[in-house]
VOBA-1610 file (N, C-alpha, C; in pm, whole numbers, padded with zeros to 5 digits, always signed):
BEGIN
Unk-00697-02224-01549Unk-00579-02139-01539Unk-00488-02171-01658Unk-00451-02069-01764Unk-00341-02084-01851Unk-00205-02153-01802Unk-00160-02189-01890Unk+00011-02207-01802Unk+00094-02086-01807Unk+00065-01956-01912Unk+00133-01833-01827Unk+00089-01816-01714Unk-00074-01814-01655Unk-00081-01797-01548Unk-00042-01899-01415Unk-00007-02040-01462Unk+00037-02117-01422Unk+00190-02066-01367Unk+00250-02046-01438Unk+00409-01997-01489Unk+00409-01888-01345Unk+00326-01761-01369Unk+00353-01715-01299Unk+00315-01694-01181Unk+00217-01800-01110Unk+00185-01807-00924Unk+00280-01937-00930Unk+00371-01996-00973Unk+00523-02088-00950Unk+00617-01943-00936Unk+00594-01838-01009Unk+00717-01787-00999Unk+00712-01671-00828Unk+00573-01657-00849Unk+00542-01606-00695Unk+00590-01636-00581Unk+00553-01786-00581Unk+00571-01907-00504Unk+00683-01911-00445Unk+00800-01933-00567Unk+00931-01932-00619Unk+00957-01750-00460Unk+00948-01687-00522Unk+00975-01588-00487Unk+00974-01583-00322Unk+00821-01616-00283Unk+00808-01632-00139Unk+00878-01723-00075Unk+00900-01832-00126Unk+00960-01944-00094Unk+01086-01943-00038Unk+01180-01815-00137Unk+01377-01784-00094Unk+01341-01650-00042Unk+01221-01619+00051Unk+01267-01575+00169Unk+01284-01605+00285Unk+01369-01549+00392Unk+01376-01588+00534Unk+01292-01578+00614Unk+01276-01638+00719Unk+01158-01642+00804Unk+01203-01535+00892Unk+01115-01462+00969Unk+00961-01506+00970Unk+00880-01446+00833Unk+00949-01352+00750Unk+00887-01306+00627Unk+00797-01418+00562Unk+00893-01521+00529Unk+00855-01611+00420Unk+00710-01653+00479Unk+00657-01696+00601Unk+00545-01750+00674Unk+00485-01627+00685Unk+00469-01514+00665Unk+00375-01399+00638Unk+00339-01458+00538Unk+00407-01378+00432Unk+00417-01351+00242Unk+00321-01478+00278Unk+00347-01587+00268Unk+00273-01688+00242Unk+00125-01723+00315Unk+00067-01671+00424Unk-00020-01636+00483Unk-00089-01490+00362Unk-00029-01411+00377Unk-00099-01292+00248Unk-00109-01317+00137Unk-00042-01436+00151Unk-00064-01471-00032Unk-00198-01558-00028Unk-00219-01607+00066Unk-00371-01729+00086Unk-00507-01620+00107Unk-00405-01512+00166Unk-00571-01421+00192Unk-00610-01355+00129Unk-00531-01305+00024Unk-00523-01228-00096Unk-00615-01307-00227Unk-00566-01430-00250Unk-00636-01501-00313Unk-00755-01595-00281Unk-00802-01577-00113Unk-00909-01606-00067Unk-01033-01484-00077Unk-00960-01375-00107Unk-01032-01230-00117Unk-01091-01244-00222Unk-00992-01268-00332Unk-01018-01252-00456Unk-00954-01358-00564Unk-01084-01450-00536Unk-01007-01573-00654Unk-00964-01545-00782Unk-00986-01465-00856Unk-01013-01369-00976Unk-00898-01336-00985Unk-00817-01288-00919Unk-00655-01214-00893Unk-00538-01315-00980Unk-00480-01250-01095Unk-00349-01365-01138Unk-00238-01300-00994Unk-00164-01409-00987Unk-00034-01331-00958Unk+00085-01332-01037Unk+00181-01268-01007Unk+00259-01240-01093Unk+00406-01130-00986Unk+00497-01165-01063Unk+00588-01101-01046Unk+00580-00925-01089Unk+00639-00846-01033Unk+00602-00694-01047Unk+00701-00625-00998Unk+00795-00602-01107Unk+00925-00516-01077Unk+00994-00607-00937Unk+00983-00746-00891Unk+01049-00831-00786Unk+01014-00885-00732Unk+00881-00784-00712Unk+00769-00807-00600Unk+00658-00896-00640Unk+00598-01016-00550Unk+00448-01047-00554Unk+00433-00943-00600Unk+00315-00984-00663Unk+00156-00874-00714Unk+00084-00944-00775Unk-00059-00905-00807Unk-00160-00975-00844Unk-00291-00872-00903Unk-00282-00897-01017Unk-00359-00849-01107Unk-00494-00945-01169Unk-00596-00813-01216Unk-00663-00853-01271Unk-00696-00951-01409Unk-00589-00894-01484Unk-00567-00968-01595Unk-00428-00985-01633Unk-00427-01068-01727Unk-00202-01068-01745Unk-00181-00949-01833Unk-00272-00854-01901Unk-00203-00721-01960Unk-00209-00627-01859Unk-00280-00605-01732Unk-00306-00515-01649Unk-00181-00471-01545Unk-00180-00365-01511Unk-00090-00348-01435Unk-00108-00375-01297Unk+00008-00397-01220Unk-00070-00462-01053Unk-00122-00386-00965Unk-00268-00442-00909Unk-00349-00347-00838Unk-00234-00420-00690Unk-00184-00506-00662Unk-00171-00507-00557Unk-00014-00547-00548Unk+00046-00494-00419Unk+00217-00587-00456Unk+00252-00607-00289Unk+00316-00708-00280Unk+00372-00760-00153Unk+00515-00682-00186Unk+00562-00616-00023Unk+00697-00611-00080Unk+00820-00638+00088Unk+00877-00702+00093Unk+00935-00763+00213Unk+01089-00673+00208Unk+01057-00559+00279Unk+01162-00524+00373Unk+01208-00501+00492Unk+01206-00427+00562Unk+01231-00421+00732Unk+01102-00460+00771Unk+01011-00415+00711Unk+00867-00442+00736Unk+00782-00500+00627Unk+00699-00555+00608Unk+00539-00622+00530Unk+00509-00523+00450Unk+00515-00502+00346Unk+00450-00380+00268Unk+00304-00472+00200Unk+00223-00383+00194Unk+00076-00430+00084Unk+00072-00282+00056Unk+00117-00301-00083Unk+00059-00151-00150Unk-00056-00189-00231Unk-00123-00052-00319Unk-00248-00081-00394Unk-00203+00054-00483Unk-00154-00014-00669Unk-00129+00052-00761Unk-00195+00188-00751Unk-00156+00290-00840Unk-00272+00438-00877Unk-00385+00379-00965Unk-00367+00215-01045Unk-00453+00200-01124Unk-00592+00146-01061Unk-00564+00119-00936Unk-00709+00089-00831Unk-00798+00191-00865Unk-00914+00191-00807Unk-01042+00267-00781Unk-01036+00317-00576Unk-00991+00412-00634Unk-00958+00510-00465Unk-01060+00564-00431Unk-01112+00606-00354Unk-01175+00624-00262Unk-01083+00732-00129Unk-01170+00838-00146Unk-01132+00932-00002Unk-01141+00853+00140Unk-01064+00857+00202Unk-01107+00776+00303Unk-01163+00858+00418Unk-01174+01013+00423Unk-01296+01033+00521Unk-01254+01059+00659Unk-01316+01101+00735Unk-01317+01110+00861Unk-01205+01181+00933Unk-01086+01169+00993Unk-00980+01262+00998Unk-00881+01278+00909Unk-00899+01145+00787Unk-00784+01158+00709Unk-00849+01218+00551Unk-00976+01248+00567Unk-01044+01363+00461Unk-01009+01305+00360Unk-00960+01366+00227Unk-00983+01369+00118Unk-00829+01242+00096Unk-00715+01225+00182Unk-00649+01164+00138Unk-00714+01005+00098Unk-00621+01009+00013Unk-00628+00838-00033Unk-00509+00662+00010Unk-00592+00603+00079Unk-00463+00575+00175Unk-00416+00430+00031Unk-00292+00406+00015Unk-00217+00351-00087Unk-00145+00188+00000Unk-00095+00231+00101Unk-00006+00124+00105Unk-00010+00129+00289Unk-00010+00010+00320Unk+00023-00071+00425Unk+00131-00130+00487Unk+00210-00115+00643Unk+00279-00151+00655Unk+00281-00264+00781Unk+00314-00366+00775Unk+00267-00438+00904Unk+00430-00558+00924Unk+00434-00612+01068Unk+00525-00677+01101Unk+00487-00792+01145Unk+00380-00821+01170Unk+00309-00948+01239Unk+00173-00991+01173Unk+00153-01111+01182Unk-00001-01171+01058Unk-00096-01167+01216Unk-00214-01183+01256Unk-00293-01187+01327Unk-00426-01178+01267Unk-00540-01236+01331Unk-00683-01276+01250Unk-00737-01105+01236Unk-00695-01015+01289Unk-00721-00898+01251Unk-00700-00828+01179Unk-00547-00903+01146Unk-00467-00811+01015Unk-00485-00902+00881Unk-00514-00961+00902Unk-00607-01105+00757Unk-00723-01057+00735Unk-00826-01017+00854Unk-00919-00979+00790Unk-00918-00832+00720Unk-00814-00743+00788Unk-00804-00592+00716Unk-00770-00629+00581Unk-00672-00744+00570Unk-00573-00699+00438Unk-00720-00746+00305Unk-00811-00877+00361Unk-00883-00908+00268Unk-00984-00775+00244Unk-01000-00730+00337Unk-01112-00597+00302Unk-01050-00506+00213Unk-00943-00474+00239Unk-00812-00388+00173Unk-00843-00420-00005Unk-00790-00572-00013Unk-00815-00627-00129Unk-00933-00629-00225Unk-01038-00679-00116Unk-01194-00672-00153Unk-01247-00523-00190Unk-01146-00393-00195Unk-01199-00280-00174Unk-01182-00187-00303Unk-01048-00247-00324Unk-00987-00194-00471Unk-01015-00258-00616Unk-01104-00380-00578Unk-01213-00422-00673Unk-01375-00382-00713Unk-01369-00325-00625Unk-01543-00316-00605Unk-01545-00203-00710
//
């Protein structure tokens, strides 16, 4: 790991760290599954937000964003995919959740694992 990339999962860290709970013990749970998904992932700061990119010139395929609710979005620069079935041709972008559970760890890593492939 470079020390920019060093630099910036401290500044992530940093970030998750001065929030309030129960946020801060999410963020920090999505931040382990995110980078258990995908060791490959820098993170990085992104307009405030966590995010975590492929490379440090790339723009972020993924961003945490902590407001009333858990946001996990997934940039336009991902590889989308129709998602089919009743929701047809749309392309689903972003996630909203209030609670971590072994169900919503394993969605978010598939989530993650999905916009790489």
């Amino acid at each position: 790991m470079s020390s920019k990339d060093e630099k910036n999962l401290a500044m992530v860290m940093d970030k998750i760290a001065g929030m309030d709970e129960p946020q801060r013990g999410m963020m920090q749970r999505v931040h382990g599954v995110i980078m258990d998904a995908a060791p490959d992932l820098k993170p990085r700061i992104w307009y405030g937000m966590p995010a975590y990119v492929m490379s440090a010139g790339s723009p972020a395929l993924i961003t945490l964003r902590n407001d009333e609710r858990l946001n996990l979005a997934v940039s336009e620069k991902a590889k989308f995919r129709p998602a089919g079935g009743p929701d047809g041709t749309l392309m689903p972008a972003a996630w909203y959740f209030e609670t971590m559970d072994a169900e919503t760890e394993k969605r978010i890593a598939e989530i993650v694992r999905s916009v790489l492939d």
